[in-house]
N, C-alpha and C positions, 0 to 999 in steps of 0.2 A: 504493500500500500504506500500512499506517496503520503508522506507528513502532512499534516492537519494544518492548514495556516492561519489557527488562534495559534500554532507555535512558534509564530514569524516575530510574533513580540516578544519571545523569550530565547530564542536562538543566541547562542553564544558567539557565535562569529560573522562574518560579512560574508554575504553571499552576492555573484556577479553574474550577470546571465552575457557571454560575448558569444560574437559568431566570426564569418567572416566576410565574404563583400557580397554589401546589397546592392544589388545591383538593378534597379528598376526602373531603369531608362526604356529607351528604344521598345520593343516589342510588350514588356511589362505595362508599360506608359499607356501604350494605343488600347488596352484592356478597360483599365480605370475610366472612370466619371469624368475628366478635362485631359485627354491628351493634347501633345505636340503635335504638331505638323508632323506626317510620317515621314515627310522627303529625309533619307539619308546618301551619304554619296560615298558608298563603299565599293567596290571591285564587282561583287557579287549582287548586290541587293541594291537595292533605289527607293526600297520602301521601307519603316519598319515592321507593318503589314504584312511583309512577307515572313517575317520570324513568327509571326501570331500563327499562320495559315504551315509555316513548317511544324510546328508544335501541335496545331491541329490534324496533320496528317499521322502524326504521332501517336497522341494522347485521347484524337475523338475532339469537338465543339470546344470552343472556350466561350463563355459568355463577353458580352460588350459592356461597357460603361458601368463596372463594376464600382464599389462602396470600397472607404480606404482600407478594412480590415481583410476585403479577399483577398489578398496574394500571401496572408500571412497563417490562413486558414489552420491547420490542428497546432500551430505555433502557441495560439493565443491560450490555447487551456492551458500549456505545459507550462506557458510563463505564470498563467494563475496558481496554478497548484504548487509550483516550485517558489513564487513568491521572493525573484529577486528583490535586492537592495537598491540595484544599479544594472540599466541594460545600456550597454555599449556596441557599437559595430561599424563597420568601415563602409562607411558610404560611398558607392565605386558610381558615383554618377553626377554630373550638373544638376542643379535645379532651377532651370529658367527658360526660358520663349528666347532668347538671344538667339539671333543668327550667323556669330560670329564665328563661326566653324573653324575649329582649328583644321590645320592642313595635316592631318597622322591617321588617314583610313578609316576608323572603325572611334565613332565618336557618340559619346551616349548623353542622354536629360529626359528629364521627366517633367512633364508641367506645373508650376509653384503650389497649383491647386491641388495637385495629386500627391504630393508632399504633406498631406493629411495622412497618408499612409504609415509614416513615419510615428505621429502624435498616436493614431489607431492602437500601434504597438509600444505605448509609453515609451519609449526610447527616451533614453535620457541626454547621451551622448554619442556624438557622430565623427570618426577620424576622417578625414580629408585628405593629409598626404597620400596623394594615390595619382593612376595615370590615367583618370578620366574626367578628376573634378574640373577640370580648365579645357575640357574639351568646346567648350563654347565661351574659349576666351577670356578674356579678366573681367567683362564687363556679366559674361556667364557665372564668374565667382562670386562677384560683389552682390548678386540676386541668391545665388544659392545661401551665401552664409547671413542677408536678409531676411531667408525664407525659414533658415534653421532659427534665428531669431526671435518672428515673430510667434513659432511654435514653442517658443521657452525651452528649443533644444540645445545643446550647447556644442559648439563645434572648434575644433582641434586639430593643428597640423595644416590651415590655411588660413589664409585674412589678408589684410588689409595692407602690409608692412611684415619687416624681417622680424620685427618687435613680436608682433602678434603672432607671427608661426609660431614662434619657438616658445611662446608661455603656453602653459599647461592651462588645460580643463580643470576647477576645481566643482567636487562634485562633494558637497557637506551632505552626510548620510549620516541616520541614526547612530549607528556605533564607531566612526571613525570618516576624517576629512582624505577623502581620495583627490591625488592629482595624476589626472591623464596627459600623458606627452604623445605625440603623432611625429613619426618622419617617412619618407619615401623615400627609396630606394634607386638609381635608375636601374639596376638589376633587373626594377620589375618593369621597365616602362616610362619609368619616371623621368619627363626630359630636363636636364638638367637647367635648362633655359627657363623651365618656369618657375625656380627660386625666386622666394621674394624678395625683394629691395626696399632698402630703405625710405624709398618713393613710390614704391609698385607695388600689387597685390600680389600674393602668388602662394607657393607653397613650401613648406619644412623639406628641401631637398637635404640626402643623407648623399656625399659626392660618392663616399667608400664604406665598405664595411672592413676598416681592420681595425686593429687593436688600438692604434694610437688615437682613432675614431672615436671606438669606444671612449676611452679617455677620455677626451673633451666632451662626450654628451653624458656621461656622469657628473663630469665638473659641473654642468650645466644641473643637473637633478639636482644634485646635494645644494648645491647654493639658492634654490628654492624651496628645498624640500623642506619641514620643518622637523625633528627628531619622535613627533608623534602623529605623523605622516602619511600613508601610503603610497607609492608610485606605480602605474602603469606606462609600459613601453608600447605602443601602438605600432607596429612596422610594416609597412607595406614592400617587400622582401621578393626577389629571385625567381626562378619560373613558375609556367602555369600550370606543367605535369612533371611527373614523377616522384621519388621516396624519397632519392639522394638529400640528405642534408650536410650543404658546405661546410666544413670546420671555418671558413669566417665568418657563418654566419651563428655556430656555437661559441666560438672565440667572445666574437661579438655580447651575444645573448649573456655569454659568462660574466664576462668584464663589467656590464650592471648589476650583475648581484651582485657581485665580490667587493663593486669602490661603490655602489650608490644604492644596494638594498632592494634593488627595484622587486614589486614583487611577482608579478606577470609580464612575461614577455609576450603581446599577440598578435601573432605574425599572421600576414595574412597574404595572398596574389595569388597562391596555387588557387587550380579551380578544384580541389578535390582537396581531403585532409591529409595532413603527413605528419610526420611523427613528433612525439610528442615527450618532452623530458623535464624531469622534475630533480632539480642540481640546489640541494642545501635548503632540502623541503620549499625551494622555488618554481613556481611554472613557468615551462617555456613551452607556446605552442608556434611550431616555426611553420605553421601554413592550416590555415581553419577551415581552410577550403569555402566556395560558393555558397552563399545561405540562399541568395535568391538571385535568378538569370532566366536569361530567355533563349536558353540554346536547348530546348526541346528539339529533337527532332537533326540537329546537325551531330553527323556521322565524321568517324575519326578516333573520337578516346575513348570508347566506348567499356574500354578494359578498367578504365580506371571511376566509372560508377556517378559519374560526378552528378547525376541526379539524384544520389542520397546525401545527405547534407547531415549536422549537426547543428545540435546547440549547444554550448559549455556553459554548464552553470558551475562556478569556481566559490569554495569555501575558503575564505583566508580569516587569519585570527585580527580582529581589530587592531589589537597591540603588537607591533612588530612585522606582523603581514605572511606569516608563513602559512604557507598552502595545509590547511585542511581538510580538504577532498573535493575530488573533480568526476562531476556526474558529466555522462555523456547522454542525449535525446536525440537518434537517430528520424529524420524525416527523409518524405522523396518528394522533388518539386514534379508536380503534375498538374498540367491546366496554368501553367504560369501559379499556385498556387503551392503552400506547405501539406502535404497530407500523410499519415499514420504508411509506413512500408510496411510488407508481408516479413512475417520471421524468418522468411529465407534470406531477405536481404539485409535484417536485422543480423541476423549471423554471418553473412558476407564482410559486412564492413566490420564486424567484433574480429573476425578473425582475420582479415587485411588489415588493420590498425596497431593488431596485434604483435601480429610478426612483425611491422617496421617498426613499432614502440619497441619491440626487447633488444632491438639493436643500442637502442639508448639508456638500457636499464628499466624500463618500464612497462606495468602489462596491462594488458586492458579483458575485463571479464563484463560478463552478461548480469543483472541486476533483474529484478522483479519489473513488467509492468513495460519492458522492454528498453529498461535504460541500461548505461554502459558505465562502470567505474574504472576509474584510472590510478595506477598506485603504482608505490617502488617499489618493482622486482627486484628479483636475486641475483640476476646477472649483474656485472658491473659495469656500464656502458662504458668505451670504449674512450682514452681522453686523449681532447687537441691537441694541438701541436701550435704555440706559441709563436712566432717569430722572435 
């Protein structure tokens, strides 16, 4: 059974519900109650119409001019009954009517109106450093983080100025004052031309991920951070398939808990989840994979599942911030939409998560109810290699 939440007011420790890129631009968009303009100007497509109508060849009818909570569909109980503290997630999209198209192929937004979808799922906080939010320009940005605004959601790792990328989200919660940090990577996309200036809007670009890197964006925590504190590292990180995880990008991840305490590392860009490691009762999730997309229907990765998704609801101790436990909630997007997988693929992903977790020291078992927990195993993952 899933916990009672008359026991949300007596819980001992801080619970987080994160995922990884919402993506609910283009095809997601044309679904909802006020889309965009469908015109897109990709290689392949010209409409975003046409991902709805690929999905539907797929999946069977998608309905039109849906309410903000559909795309989020068996999402919204789990979030009830799990009864985070705090929901965060990386918002891999514009939010604005601009027609300032950047020139990089494959550009996503969603209508300011449809950005209701956002509030639907309380969401509290939205990472930005990523390689879509500026897909329609600066004047695309200054609408999006507007729009996050006037919803009283709080956004992170874009603005205004060099100033404003790089301050944290603070998010004051019942048992302990959270500060969120956002960077992007070009690893994943990220062009390094759209850092912010100290005149310019733009984004929290991360130029490298090495050690000395590291170093400076701890220096950067601790002189913000207060001693009774928590910090999250928000990262939008490296490719969009496979297991591989770079040792710069564990270097990396390490190098914040060891100089700045950080206590979540969440990584996100892969469109599927990969592995997962927990270094000095700290998480680090180096890729959260897809929460919500519109690639119904497009053929290619098909090996790697990325129509089941997660949610990570993360238990950290208020005081100090050490990982408590990490529930996993398997969904599969269908219909543009969250909805409940079969047990088969419930065990697909426990046991694909699995094997790449023990690489790291970590294993992942099957829970009641179909959720997934995450803990330290007995192996001893494998350690970097420093420079």
């Amino acid at each position: 059974m899933y916990e009672n939440q008359d026991l949300h007011a007596n819980r001992r420790w801080l619970r987080l519900f994160l995922c990884g890129d919402v993506m609910c631009g283009r095809g997601i968009d044309q679904v909802l109650a006020h889309p965009c303009s469908p015109e897109i100007h990709e290689d392949y497509m010209r409409s975003a119409e046409d991902y709805v109508v690929l999905a539907e060849q797929a999946n069977g009818p998608i309905p039109r001019r849906n309410g903000p909570s559909y795309i989020w569909g068996a999402a919204l109980k789990q979030l009830e009954r799990m009864q985070p503290d705090a929901r965060i997630v990386n918002l891999e999209t514009a939010v604005t009517r601009s027609n300032d198209r950047a020139p990089k192929g494959i550009n996503y937004r969603m209508s300011p109106e449809n950005a209701a979808c956002l509030a639907a799922a309380k969401i509290d906080c939205c990472a930005l450093a990523n390689n879509h939010v500026l897909d329609w320009g600066r004047a695309g940005l200054i609408e999006t983080l507007a729009t996050l605004k006037n919803l009283n959601i709080k956004a992170v790792g874009a603005g205004l100025d060099d100033a404003q990328v790089r301050a944290p989200a603070a998010l004051n919660l019942s048992k302990a004052r959270l500060l969120v940090f956002s960077f992007g990577s070009p690893s994943s996309g990220v062009p390094v031309e759209w850092a912010a200036t100290q005149n310019a809007p733009g984004v929290n670009v991360l130029p490298e991920l090495s050690e000395t890197s590291a170093l400076r964006v701890a220096g950067q925590i601790m002189a913000l951070k207060k001693p009774d504190e928590l910090a999250i590292v928000s990262i939008h990180w490296g490719s969009n398939w496979g297991y591989h995880v770079p040792d710069e990008q564990r270097v990396f991840a390490h190098t914040l808990v060891d100089k700045a305490g950080v206590s979540v590392i969440h990584g996100h860009s892969s469109h599927h989840p990969r592995p997962i490691e927990i270094y000095r009762d700290r998480l680090i999730l180096y890729g959260c994979g897809d929460f919500l997309n519109d690639y119904e229907g497009i053929r290619g990765y098909a090996r790697y599942r990325d129509d089941l998704v997660l949610m990570y609801f993360v238990d950290l101790a208020p005081t100090g911030g050490n990982l408590q436990a990490l529930k996993l909630v398997p969904l599969q997007i269908k219909n543009f939409r969250l909805s409940i997988p079969s047990q088969r693929d419930i065990d697909w992903i426990q046991v694909t998560l699995d094997r790449e977790c023990r690489r790291l020291g970590t294993t992942v078992t099957q829970r009641a109810e179909g959720q997934l927990e995450v803990t330290a195993g007995d192996a001893t993952a494998p350690r970097v290699h420093r420079s």
